[in-house]
TORKOL-4160 file (C-alpha; in steps of 0.2 Angstrom, whole numbers, padded with zeros to 4 digits, m for minus):
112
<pt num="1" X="0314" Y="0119" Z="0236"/>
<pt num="2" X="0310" Y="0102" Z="0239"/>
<pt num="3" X="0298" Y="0093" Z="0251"/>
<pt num="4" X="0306" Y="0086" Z="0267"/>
<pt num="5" X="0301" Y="0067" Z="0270"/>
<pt num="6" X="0302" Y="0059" Z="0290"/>
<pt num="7" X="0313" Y="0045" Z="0292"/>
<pt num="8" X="0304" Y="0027" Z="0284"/>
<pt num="9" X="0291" Y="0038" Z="0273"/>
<pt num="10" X="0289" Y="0031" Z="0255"/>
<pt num="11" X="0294" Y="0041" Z="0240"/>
<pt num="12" X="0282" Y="0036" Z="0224"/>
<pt num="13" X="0289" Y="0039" Z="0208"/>
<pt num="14" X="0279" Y="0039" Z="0193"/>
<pt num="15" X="0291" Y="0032" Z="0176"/>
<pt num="16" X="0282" Y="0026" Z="0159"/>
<pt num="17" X="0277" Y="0010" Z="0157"/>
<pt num="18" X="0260" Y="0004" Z="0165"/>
<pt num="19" X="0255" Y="0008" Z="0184"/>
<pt num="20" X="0256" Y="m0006" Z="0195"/>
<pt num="21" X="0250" Y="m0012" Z="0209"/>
<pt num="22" X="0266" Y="m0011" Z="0223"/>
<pt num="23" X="0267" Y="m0024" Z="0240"/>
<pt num="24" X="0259" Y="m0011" Z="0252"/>
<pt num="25" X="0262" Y="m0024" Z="0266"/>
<pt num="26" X="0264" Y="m0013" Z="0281"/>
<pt num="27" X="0263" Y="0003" Z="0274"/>
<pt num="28" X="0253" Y="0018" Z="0282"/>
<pt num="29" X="0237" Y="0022" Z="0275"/>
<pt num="30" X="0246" Y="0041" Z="0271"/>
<pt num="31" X="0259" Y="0030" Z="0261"/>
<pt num="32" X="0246" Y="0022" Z="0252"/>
<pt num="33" X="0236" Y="0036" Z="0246"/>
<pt num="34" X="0251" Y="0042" Z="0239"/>
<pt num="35" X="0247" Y="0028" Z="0223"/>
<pt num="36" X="0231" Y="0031" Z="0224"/>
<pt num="37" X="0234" Y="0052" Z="0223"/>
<pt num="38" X="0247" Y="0050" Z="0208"/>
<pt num="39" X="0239" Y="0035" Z="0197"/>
<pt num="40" X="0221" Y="0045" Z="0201"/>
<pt num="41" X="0215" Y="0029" Z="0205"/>
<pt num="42" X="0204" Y="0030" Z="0220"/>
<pt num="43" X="0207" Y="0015" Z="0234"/>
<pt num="44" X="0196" Y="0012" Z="0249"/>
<pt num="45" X="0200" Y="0008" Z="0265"/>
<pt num="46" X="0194" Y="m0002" Z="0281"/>
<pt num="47" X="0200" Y="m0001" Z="0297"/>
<pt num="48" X="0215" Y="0011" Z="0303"/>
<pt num="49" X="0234" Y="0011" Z="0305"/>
<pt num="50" X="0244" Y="0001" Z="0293"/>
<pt num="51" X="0240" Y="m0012" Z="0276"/>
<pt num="52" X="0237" Y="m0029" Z="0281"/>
<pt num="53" X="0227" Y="m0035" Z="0266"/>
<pt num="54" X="0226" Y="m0028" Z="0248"/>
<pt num="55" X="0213" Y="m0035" Z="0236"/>
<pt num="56" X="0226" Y="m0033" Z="0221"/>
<pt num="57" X="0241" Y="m0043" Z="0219"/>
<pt num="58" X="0257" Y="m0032" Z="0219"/>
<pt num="59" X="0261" Y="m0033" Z="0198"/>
<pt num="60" X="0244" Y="m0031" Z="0195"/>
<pt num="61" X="0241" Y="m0017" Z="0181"/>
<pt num="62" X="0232" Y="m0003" Z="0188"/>
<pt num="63" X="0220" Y="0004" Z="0174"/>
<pt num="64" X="0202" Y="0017" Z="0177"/>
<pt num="65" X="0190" Y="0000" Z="0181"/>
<pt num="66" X="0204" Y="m0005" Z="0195"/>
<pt num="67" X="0196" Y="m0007" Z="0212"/>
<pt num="68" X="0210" Y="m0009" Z="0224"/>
<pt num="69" X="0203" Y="m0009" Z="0245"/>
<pt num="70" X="0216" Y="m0008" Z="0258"/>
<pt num="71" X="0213" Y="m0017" Z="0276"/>
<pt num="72" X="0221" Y="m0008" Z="0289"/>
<pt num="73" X="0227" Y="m0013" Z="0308"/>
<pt num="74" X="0235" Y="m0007" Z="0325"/>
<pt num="75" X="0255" Y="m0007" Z="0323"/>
<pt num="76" X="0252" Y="m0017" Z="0340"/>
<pt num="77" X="0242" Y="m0032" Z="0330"/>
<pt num="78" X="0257" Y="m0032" Z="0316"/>
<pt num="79" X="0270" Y="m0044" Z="0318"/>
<pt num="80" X="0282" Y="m0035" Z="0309"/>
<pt num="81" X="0276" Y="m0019" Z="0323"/>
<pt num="82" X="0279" Y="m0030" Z="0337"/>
<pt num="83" X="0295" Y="m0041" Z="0333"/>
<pt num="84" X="0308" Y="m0040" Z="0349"/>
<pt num="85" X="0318" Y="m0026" Z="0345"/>
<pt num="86" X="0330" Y="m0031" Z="0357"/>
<pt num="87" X="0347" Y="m0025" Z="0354"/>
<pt num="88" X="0357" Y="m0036" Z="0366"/>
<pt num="89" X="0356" Y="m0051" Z="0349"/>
<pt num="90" X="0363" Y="m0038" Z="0339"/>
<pt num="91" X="0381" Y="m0037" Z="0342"/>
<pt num="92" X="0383" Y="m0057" Z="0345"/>
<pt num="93" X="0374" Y="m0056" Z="0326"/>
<pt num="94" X="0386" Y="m0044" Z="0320"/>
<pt num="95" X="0402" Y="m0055" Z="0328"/>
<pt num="96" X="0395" Y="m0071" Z="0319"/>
<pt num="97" X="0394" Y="m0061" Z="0303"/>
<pt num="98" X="0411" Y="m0055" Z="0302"/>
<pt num="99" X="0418" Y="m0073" Z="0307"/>
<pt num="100" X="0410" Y="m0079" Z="0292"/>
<pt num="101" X="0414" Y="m0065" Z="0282"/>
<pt num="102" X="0433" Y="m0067" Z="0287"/>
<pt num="103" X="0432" Y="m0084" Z="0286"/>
<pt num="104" X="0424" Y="m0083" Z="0267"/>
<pt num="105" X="0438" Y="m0070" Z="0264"/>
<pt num="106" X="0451" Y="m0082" Z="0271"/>
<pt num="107" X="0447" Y="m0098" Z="0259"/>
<pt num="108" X="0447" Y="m0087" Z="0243"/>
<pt num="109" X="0467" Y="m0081" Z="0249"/>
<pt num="110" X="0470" Y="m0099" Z="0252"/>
<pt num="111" X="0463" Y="m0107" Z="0236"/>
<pt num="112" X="0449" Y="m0118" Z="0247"/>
């Protein structure tokens, strides 16, 4: 039976090849030691909540003499945590969209 994941939670596969170093931008700290647990390679952290700075680039090879350290913050000091979810944009979004879209469809019937 498998494990049950909660909505926005990473999944870490391991393939062959060399280990990596992924953009952990905004991850949780739970999410990060996820790498850490299945590369074995141990990663320090400061502060709490989620990754705002990593000390590796994302690409970078992770090998035994890697020292990756994790800055962590508030959700409420990270942009992408605090952007105005304001739904009332959405729909007006979504209208644009589809003009285009229809639009775009419209040229390729007509030859334009």
């Amino acid at each position: 039976m498998g494990e049950t994941i909660l909505e926005g939670q990473k999944v870490i596969l391991m393939t062959d090849g060399d280990m990596t170093v992924p953009d952990m931008q905004n991850w949780s700290r739970e999410d990060a030691l996820k790498v850490s647990e299945i590369t074995g390679i141990p990663f320090s952290f400061s502060g709490s909540g989620y990754v705002t700075k990593q000390s590796a680039a994302a690409g970078t090879i992770l090998n035994n003499d890697t020292e990756l350290e994790l800055e962590l913050a508030a959700p409420d000091s990270i942009e992408a945590f605090t952007q105005n979810n304001d739904d009332s944009d959405k729909e007006k979004v979504k209208q644009d969209t589809n003009i285009q879209e229809n639009q775009g469809v419209g040229d390729l019937l007509t030859g334009q």
